[in-house]
Structures are given as structure tokens and as C-alpha cells.
C-alpha positions as protocol buffer text, in pm:
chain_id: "A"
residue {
  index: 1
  type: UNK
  ca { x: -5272 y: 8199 z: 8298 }
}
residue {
  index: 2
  type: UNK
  ca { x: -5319 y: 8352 z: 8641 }
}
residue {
  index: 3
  type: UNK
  ca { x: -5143 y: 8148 z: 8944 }
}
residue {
  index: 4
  type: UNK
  ca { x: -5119 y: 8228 z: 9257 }
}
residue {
  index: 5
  type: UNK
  ca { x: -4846 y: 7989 z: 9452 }
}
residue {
  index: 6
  type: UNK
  ca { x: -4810 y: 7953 z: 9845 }
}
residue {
  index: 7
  type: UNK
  ca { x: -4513 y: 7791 z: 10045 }
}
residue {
  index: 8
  type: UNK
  ca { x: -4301 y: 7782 z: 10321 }
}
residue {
  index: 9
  type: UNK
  ca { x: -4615 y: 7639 z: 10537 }
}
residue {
  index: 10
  type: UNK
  ca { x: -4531 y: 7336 z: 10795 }
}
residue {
  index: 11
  type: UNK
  ca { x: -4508 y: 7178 z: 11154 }
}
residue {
  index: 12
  type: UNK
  ca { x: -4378 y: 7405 z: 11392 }
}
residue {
  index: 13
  type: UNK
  ca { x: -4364 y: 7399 z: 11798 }
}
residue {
  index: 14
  type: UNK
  ca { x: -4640 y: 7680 z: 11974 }
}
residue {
  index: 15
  type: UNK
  ca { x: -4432 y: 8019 z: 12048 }
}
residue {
  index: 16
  type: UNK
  ca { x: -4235 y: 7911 z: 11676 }
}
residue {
  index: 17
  type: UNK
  ca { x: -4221 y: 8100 z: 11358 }
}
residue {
  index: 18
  type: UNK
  ca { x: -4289 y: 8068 z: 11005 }
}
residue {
  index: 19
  type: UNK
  ca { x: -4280 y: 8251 z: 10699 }
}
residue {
  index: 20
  type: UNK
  ca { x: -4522 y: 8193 z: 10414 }
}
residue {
  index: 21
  type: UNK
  ca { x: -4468 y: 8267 z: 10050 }
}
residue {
  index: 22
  type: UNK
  ca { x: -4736 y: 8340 z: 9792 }
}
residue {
  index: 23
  type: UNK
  ca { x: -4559 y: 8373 z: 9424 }
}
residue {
  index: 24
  type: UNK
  ca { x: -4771 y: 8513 z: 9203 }
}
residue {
  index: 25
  type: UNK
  ca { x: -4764 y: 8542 z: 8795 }
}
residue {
  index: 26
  type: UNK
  ca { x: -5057 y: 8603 z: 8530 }
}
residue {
  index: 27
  type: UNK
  ca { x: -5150 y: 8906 z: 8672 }
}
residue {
  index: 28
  type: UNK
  ca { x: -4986 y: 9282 z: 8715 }
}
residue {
  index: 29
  type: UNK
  ca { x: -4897 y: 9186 z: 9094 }
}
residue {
  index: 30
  type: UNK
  ca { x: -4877 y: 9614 z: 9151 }
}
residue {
  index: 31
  type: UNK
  ca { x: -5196 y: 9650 z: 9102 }
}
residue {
  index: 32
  type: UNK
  ca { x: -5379 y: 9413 z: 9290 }
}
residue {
  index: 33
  type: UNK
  ca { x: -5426 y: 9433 z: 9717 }
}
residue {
  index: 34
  type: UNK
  ca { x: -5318 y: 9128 z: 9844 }
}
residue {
  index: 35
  type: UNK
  ca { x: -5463 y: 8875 z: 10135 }
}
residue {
  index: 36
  type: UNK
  ca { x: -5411 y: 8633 z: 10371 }
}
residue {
  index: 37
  type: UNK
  ca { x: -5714 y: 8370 z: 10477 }
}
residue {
  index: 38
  type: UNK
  ca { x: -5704 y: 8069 z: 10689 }
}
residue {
  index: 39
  type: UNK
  ca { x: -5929 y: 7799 z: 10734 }
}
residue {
  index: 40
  type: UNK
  ca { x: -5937 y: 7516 z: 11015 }
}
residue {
  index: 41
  type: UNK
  ca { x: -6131 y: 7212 z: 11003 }
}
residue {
  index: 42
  type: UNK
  ca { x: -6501 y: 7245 z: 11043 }
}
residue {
  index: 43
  type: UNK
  ca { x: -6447 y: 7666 z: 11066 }
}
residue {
  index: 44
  type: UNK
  ca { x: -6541 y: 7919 z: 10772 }
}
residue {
  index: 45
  type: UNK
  ca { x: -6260 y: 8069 z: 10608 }
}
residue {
  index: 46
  type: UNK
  ca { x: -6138 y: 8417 z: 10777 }
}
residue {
  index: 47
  type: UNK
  ca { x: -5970 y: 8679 z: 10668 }
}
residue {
  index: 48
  type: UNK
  ca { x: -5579 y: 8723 z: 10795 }
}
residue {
  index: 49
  type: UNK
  ca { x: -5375 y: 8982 z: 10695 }
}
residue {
  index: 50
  type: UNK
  ca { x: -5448 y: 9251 z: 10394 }
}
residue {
  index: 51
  type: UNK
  ca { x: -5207 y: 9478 z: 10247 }
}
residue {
  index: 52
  type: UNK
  ca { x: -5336 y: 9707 z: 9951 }
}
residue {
  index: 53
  type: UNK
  ca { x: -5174 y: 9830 z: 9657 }
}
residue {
  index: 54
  type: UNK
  ca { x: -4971 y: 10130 z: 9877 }
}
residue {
  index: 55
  type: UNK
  ca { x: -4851 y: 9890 z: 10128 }
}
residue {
  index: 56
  type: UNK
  ca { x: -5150 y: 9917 z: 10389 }
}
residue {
  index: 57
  type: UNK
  ca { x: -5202 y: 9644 z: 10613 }
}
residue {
  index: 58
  type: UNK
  ca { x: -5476 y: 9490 z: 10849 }
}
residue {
  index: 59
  type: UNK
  ca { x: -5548 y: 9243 z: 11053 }
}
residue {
  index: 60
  type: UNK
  ca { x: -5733 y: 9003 z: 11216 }
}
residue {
  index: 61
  type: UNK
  ca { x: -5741 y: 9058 z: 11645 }
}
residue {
  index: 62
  type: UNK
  ca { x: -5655 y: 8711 z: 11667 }
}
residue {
  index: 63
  type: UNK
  ca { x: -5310 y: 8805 z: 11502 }
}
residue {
  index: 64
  type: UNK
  ca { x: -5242 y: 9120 z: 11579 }
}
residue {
  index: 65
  type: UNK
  ca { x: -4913 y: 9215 z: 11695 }
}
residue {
  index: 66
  type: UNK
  ca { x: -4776 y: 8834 z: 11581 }
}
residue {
  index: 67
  type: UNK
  ca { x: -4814 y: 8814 z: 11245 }
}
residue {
  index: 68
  type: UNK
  ca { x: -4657 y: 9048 z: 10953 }
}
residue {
  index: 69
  type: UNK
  ca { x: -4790 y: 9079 z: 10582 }
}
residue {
  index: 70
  type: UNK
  ca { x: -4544 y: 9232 z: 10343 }
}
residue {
  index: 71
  type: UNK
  ca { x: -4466 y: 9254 z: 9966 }
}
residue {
  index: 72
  type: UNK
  ca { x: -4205 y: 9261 z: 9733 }
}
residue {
  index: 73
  type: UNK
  ca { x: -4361 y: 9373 z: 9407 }
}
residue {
  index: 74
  type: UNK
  ca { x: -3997 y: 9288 z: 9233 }
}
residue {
  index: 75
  type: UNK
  ca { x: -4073 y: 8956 z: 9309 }
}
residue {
  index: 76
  type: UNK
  ca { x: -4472 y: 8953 z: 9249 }
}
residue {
  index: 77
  type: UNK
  ca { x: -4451 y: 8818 z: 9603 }
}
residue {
  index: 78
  type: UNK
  ca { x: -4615 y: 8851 z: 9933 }
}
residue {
  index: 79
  type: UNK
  ca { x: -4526 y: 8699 z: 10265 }
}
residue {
  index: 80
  type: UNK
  ca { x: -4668 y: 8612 z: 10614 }
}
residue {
  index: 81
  type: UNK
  ca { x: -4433 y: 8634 z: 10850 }
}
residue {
  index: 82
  type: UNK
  ca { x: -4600 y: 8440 z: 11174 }
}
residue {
  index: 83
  type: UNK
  ca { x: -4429 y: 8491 z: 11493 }
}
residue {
  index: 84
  type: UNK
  ca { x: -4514 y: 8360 z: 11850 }
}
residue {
  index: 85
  type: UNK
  ca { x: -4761 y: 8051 z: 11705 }
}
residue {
  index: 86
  type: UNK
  ca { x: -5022 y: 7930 z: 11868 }
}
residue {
  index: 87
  type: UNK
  ca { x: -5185 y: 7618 z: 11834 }
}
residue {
  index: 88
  type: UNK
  ca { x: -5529 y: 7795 z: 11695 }
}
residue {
  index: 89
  type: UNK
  ca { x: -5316 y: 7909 z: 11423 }
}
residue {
  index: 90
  type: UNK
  ca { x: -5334 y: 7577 z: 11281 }
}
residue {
  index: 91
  type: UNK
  ca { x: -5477 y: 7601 z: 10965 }
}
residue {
  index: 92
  type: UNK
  ca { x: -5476 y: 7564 z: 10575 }
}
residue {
  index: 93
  type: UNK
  ca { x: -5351 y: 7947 z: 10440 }
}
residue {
  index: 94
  type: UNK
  ca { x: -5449 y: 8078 z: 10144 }
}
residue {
  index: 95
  type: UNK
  ca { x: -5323 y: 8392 z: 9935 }
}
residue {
  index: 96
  type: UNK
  ca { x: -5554 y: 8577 z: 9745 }
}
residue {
  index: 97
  type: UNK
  ca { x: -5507 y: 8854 z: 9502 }
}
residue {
  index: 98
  type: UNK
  ca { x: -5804 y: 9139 z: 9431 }
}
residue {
  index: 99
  type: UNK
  ca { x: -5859 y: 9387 z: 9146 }
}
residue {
  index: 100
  type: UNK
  ca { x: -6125 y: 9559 z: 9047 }
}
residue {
  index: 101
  type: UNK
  ca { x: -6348 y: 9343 z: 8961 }
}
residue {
  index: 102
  type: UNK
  ca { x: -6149 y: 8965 z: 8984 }
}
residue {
  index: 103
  type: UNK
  ca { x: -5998 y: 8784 z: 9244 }
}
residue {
  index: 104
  type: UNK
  ca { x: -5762 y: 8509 z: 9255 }
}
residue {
  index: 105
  type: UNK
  ca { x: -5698 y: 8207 z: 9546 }
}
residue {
  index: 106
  type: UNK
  ca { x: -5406 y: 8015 z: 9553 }
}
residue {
  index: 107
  type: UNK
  ca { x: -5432 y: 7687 z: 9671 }
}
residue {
  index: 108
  type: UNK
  ca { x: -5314 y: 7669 z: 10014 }
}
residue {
  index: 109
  type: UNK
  ca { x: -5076 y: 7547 z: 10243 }
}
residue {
  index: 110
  type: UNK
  ca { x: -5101 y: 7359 z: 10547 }
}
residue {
  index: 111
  type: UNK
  ca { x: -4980 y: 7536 z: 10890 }
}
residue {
  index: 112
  type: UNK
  ca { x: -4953 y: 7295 z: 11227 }
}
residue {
  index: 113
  type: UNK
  ca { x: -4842 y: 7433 z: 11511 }
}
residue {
  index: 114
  type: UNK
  ca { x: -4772 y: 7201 z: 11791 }
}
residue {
  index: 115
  type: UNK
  ca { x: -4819 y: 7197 z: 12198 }
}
């Protein structure tokens, strides 16, 4: 049974940080690229952060030079570190994992960030 587990998502001041958590199990975590998506209220859901199998990462212009995707494959983990917060950020963020040919979604946390 594949899950796919976010946390660490909350209410946090503008210019704050946070640090998301996806925890996943039911699949071989190594061998899947990993992703961060965000959706807002009445917006389509866009693409984050992406960090593939060797530990290349992208990102979205909106984040760039804020936020940080990482993983810890001993943990079947990966993380989105979220620095210097702005109120756009505001969002429900969702993990998603991606192998040839299946994909995964977790099922979100909430992210507020505060004026």
C-alpha cells in the first residue's frame, strides 16, 4: 500500500520559515524523482520544487532562491525547506512521487503565511 505523507505545514508570519515533510512508504523511495506542487484557492495546481533520483533539483521562478527541496533516501523522505515567505505562498502543498510509468500524491498540507 503506497502512501505518501506530508507535514510540518502551518501559520507562519511573511519573511518566516517552514519546513515540510513528505514520508513516504509502499514504494522503493530511490527510485522515484520526487515533487513539490501547490495549489491556492481558485488557481491550478503548479509545480514547486523537483529533485530526481541523483539529487537534481528545479524550481519554480516564483521560489527560486527561497525555497530548498532535499532528500534523505534513509528516511524515504523529502523536505521543503521555505525560507523568506510570502503571503502568495499560501497554499495547500502536495508531495508527489514519479516512476516510470506511476505516480503518487500525498494528500496535502495547508501553508498560511501571514502579513
Amino acid at each position: 500500500q503506497v502512501q505518501l505523507v506530508e507535514s510540518g505545514g502551518g501559520l507562519v508570519q511573511a519573511g518566516g520559515s517552514l519546513r515540510l515533510s513528505c514520508a513516504a512508504s509502499g514504494i522503493i523511495f530511490r527510485l522515484n524523482a520526487m515533487d513539490w506542487y501547490r495549489q491556492a484557492p481558485g488557481k491550478q495546481r503548479e509545480l514547486v520544487a523537483t529533485i530526481t533520483t541523483e539529487g537534481i533539483t528545479n524550481y519554480a521562478d516564483s521560489v527560486k532562491g527561497r525555497f530548498t527541496i532535499s532528500r534523505d533516501n534513509a528516511k524515504n523522505t523529502v523536505y521543503l525547506q521555505m525560507n523568506s515567505l510570502k503571503v502568495e505562498d499560501t497554499a495547500v502543498y502536495y508531495c508527489k512521487a514519479n516512476r516510470q510509468y506511476v505516480r503518487y500524491w500525498g494528500q496535502g498540507t495547508q501553508v498560511t503565511v501571514s502579513s
